[in-house]
PDB file of N, H, CA, C and O in Angstrom:
ATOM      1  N   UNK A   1     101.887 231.534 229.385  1.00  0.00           N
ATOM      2  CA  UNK A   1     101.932 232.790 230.112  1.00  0.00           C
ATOM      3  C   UNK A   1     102.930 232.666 231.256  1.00  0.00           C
ATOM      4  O   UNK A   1     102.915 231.657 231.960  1.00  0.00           O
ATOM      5  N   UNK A   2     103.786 233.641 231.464  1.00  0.00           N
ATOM      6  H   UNK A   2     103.798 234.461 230.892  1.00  0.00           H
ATOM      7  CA  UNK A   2     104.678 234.157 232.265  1.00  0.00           C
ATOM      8  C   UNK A   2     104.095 234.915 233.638  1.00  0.00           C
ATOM      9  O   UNK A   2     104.355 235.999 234.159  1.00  0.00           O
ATOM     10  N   UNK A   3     103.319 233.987 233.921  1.00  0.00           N
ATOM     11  H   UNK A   3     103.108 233.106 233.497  1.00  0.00           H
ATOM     12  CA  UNK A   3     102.821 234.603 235.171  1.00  0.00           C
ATOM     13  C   UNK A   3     103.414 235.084 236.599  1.00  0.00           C
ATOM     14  O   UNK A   3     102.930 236.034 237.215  1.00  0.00           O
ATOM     15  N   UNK A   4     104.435 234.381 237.021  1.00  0.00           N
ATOM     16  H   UNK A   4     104.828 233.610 236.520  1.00  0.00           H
ATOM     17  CA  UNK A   4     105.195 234.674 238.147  1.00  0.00           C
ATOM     18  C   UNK A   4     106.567 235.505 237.706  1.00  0.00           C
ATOM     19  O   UNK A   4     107.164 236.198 238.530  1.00  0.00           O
ATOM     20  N   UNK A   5     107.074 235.350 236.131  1.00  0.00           N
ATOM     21  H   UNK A   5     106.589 234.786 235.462  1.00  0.00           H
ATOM     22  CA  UNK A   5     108.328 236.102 235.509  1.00  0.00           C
ATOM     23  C   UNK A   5     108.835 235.097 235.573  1.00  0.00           C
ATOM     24  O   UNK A   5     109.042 235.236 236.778  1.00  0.00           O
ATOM     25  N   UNK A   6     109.406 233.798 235.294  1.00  0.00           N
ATOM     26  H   UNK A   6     109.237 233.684 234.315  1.00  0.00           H
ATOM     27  CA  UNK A   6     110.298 232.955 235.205  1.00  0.00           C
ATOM     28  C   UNK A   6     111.224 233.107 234.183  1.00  0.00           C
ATOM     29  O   UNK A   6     112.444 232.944 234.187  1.00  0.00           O
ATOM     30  N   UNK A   7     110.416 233.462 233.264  1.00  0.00           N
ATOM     31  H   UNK A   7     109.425 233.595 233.261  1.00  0.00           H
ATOM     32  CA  UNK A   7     111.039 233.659 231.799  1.00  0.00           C
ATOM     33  C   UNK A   7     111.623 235.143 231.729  1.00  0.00           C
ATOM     34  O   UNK A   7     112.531 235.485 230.971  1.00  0.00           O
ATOM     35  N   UNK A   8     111.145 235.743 232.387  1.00  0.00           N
ATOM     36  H   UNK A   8     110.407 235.466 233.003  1.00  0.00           H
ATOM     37  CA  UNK A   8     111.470 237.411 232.059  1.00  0.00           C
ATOM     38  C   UNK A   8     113.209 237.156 233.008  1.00  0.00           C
ATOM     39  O   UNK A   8     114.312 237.483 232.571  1.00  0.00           O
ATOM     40  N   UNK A   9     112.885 236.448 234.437  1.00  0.00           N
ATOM     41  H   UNK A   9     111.989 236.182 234.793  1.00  0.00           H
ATOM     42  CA  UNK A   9     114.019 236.650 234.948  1.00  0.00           C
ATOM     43  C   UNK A   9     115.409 235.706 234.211  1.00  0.00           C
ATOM     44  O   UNK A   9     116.588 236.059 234.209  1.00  0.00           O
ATOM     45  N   UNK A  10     114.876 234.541 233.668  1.00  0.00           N
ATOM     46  H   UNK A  10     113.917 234.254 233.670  1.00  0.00           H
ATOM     47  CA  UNK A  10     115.758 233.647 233.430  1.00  0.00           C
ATOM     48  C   UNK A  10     116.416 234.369 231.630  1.00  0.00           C
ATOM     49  O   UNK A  10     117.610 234.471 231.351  1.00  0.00           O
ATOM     50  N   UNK A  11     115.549 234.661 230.930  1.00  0.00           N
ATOM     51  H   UNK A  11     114.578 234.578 231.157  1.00  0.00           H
ATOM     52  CA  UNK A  11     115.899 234.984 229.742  1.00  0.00           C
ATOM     53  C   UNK A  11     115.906 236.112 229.604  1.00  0.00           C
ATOM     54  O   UNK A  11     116.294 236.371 228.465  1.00  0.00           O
ATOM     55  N   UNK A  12     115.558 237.447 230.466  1.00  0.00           N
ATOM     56  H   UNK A  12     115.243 237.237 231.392  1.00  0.00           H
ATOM     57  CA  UNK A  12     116.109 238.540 230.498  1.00  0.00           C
ATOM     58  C   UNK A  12     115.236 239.584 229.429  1.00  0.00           C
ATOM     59  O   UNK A  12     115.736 240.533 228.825  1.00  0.00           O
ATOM     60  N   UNK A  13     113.765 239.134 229.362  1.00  0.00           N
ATOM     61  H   UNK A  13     113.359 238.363 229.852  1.00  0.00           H
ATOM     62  CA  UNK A  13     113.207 239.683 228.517  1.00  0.00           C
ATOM     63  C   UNK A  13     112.450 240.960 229.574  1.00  0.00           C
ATOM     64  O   UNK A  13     111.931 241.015 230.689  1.00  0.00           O
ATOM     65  N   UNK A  14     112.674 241.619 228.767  1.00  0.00           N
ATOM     66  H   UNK A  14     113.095 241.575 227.861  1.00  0.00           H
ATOM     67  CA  UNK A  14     111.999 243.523 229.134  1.00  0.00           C
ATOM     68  C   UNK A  14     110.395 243.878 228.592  1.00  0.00           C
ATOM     69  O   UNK A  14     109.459 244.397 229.199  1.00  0.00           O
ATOM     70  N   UNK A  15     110.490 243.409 227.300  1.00  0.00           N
ATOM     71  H   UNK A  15     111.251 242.987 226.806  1.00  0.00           H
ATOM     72  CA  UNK A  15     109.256 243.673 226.485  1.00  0.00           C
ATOM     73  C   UNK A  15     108.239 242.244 226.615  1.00  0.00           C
ATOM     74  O   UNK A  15     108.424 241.186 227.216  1.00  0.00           O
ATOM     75  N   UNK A  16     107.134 242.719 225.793  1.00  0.00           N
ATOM     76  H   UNK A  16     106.984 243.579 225.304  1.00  0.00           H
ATOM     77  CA  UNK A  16     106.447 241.745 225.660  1.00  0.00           C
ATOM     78  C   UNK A  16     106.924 240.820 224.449  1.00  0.00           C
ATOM     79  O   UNK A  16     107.169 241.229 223.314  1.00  0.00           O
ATOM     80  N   UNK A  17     107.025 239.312 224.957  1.00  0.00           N
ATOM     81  H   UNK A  17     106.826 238.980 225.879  1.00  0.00           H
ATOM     82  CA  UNK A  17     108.106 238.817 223.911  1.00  0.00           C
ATOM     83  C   UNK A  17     107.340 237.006 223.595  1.00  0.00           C
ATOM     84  O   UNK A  17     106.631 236.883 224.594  1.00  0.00           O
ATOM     85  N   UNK A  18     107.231 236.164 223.063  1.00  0.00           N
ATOM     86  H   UNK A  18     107.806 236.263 222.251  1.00  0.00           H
ATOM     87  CA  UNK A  18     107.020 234.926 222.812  1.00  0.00           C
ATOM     88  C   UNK A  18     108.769 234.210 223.052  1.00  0.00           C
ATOM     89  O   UNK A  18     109.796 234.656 222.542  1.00  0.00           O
ATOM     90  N   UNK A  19     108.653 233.082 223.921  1.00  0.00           N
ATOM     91  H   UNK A  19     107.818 232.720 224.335  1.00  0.00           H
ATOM     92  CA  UNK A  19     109.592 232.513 224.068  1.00  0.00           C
ATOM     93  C   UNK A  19     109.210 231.017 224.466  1.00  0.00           C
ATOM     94  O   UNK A  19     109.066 230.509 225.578  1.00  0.00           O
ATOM     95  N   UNK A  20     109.080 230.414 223.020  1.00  0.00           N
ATOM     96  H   UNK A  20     109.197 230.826 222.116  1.00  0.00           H
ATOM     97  CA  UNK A  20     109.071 228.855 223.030  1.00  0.00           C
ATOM     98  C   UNK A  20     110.502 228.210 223.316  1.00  0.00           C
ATOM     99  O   UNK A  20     111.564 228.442 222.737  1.00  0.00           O
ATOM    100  N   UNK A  21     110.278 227.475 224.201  1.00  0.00           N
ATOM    101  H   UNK A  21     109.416 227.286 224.671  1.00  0.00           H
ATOM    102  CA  UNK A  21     110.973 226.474 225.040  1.00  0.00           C
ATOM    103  C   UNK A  21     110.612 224.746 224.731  1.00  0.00           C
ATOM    104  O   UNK A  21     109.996 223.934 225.422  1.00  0.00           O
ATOM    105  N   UNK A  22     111.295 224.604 223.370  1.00  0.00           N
ATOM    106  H   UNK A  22     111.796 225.263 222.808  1.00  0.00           H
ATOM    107  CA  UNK A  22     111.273 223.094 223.204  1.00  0.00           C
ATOM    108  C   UNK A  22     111.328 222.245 224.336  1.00  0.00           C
ATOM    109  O   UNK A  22     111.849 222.561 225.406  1.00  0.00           O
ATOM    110  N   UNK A  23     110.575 220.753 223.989  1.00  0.00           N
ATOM    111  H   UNK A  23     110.151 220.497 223.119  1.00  0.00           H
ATOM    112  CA  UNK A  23     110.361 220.094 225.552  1.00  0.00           C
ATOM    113  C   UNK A  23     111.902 219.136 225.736  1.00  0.00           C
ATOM    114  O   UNK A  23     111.906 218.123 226.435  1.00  0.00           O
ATOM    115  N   UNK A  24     112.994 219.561 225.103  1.00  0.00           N
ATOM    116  H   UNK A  24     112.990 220.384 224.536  1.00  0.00           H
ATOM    117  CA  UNK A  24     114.456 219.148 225.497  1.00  0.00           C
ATOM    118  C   UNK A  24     115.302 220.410 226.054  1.00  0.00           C
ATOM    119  O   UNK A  24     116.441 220.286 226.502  1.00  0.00           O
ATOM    120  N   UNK A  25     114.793 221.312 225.994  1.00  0.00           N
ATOM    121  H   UNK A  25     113.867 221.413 225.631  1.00  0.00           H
ATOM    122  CA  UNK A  25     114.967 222.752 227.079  1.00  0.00           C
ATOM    123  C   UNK A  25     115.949 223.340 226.481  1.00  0.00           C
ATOM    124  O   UNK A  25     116.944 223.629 227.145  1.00  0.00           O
ATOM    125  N   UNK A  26     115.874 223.704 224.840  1.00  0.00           N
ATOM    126  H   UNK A  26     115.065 223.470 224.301  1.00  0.00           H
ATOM    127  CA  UNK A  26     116.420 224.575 224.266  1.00  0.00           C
ATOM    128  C   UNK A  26     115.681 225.587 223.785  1.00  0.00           C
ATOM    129  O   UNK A  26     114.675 225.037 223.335  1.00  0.00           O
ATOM    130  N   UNK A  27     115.620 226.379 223.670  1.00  0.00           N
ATOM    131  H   UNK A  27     116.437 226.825 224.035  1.00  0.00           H
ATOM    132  CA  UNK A  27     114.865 227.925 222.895  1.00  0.00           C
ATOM    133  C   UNK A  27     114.979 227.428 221.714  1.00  0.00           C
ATOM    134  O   UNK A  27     116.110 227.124 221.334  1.00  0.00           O
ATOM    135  N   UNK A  28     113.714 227.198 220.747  1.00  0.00           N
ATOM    136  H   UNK A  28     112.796 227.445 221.056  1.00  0.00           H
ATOM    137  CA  UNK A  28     113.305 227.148 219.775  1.00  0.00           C
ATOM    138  C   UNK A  28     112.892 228.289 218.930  1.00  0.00           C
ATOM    139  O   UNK A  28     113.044 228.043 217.733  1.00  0.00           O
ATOM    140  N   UNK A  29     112.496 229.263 219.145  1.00  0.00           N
ATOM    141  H   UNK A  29     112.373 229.463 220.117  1.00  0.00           H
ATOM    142  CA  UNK A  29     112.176 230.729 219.019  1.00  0.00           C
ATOM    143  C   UNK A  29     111.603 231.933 220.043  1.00  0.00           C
ATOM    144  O   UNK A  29     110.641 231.806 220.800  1.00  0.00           O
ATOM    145  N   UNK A  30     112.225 232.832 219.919  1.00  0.00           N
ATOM    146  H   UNK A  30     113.007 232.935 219.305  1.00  0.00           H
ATOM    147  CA  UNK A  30     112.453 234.105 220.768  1.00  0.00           C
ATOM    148  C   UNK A  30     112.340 235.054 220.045  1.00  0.00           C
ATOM    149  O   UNK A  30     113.269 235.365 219.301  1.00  0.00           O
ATOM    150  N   UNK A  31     110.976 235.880 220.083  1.00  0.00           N
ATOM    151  H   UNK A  31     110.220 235.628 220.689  1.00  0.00           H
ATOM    152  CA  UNK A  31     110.916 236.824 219.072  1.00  0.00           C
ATOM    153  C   UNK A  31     109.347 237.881 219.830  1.00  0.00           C
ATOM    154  O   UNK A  31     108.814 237.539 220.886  1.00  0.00           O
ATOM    155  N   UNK A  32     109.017 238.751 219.253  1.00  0.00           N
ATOM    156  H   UNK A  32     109.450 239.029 218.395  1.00  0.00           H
ATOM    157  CA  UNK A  32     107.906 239.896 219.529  1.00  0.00           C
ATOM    158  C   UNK A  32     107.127 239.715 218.503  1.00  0.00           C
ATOM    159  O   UNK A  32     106.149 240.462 218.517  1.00  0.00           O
ATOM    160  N   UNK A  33     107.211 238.819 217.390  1.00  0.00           N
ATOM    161  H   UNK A  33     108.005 238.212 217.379  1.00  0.00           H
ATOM    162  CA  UNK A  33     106.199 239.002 216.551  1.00  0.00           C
ATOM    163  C   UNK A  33     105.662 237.537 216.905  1.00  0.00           C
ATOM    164  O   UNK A  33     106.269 236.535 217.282  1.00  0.00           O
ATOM    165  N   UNK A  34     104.143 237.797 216.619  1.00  0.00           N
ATOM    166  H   UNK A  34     103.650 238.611 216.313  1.00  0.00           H
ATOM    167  CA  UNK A  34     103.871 235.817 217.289  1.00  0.00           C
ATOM    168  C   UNK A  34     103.510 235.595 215.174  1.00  0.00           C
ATOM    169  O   UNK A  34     102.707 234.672 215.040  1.00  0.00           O
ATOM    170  N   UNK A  35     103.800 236.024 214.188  1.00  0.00           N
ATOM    171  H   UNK A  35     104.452 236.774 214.297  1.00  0.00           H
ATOM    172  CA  UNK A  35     103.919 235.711 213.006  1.00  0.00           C
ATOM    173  C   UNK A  35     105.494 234.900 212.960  1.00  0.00           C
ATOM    174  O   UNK A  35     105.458 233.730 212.580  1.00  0.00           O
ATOM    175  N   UNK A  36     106.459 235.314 213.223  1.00  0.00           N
ATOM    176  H   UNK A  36     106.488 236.264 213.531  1.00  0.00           H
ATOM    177  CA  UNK A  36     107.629 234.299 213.515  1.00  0.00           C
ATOM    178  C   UNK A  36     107.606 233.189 214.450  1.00  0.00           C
ATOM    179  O   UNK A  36     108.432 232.279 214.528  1.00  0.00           O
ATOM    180  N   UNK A  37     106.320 233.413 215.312  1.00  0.00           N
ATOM    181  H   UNK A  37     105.649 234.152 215.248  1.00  0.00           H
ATOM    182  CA  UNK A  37     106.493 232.137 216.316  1.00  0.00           C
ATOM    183  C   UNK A  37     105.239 231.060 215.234  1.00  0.00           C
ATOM    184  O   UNK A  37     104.994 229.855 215.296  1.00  0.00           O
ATOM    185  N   UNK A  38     104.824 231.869 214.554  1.00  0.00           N
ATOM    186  H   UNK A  38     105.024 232.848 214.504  1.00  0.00           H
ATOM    187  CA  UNK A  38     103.336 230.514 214.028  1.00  0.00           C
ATOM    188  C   UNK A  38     104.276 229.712 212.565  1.00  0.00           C
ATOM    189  O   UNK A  38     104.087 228.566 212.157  1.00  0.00           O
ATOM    190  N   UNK A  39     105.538 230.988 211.863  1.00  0.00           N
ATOM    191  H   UNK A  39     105.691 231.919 212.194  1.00  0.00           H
ATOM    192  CA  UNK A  39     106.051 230.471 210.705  1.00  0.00           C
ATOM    193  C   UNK A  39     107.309 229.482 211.605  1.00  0.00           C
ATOM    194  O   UNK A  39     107.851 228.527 211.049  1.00  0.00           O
ATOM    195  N   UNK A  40     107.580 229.813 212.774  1.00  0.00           N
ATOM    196  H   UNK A  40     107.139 230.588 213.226  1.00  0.00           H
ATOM    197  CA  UNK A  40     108.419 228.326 212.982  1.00  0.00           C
ATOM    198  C   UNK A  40     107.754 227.361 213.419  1.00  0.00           C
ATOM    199  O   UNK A  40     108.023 226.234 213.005  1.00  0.00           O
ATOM    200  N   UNK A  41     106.975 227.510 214.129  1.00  0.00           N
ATOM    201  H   UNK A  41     106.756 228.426 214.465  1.00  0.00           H
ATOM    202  CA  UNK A  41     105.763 226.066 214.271  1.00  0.00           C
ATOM    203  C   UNK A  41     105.454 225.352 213.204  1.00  0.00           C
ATOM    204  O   UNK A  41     105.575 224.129 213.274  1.00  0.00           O
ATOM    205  N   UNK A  42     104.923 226.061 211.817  1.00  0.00           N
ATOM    206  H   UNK A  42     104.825 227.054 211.761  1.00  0.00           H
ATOM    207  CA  UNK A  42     104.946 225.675 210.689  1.00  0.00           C
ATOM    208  C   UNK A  42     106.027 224.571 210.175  1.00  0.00           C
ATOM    209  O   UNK A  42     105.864 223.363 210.009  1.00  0.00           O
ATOM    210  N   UNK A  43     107.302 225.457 209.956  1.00  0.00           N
ATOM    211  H   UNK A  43     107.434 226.439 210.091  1.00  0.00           H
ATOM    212  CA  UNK A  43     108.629 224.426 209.441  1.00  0.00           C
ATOM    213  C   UNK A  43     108.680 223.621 210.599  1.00  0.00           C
ATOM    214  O   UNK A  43     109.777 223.075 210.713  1.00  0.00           O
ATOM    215  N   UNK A  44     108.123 223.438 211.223  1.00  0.00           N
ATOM    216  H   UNK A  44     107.231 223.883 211.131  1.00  0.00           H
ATOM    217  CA  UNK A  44     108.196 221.658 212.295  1.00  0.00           C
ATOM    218  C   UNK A  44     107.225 220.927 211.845  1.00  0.00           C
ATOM    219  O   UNK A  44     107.471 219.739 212.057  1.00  0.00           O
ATOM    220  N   UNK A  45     105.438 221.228 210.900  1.00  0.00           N
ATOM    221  H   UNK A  45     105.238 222.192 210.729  1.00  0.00           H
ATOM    222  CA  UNK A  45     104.798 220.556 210.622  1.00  0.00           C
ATOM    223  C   UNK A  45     103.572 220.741 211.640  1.00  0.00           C
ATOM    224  O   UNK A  45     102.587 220.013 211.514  1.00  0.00           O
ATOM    225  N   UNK A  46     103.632 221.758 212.695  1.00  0.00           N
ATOM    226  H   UNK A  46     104.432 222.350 212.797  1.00  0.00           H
ATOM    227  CA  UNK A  46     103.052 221.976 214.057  1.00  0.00           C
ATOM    228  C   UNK A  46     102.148 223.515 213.474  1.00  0.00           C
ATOM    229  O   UNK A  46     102.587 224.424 212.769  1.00  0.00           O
ATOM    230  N   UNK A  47     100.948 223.370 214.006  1.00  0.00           N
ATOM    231  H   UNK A  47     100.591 222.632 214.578  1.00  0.00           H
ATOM    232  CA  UNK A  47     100.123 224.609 214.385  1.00  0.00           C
ATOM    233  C   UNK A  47     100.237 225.387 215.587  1.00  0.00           C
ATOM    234  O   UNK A  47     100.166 224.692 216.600  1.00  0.00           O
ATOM    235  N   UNK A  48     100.444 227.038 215.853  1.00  0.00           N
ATOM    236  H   UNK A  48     100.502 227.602 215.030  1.00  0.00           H
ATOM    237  CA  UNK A  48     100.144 227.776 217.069  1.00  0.00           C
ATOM    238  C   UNK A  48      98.614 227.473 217.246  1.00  0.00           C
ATOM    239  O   UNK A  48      97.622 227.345 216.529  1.00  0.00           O
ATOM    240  N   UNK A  49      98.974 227.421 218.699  1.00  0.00           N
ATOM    241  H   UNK A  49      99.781 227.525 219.282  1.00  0.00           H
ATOM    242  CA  UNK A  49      97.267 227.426 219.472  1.00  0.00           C
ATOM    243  C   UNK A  49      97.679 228.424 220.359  1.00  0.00           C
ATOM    244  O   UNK A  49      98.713 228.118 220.953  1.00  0.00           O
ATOM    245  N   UNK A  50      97.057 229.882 220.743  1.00  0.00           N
ATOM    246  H   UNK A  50      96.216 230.131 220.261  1.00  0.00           H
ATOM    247  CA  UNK A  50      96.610 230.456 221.407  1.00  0.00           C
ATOM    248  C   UNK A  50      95.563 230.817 222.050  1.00  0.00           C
ATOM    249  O   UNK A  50      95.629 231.727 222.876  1.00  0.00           O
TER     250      UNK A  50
END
């Protein structure tokens, strides 16, 4: 959660959006559907936990 806007200000998001941030600090996926954020977790071998 984007509680203070870090992400809204730094990545410029307007909407309500999922923005995973691999832990080498590249954007891994950026998207509004959290079905594209659970099918790229997937192709890593990784489960979403919400």
């Amino acid at each position: 959660m984007d509680t203070h806007g870090h992400a809204h200000d730094a990545y410029d998001v307007h909407t309500p959006t999922y923005v995973l941030v691999r832990p080498d600090n590249y954007l891994g996926c950026v998207t509004d559907n959290p079905a594209d954020l659970d099918a790229y977790l997937r192709k890593l071998g990784l489960t979403a936990s919400r």
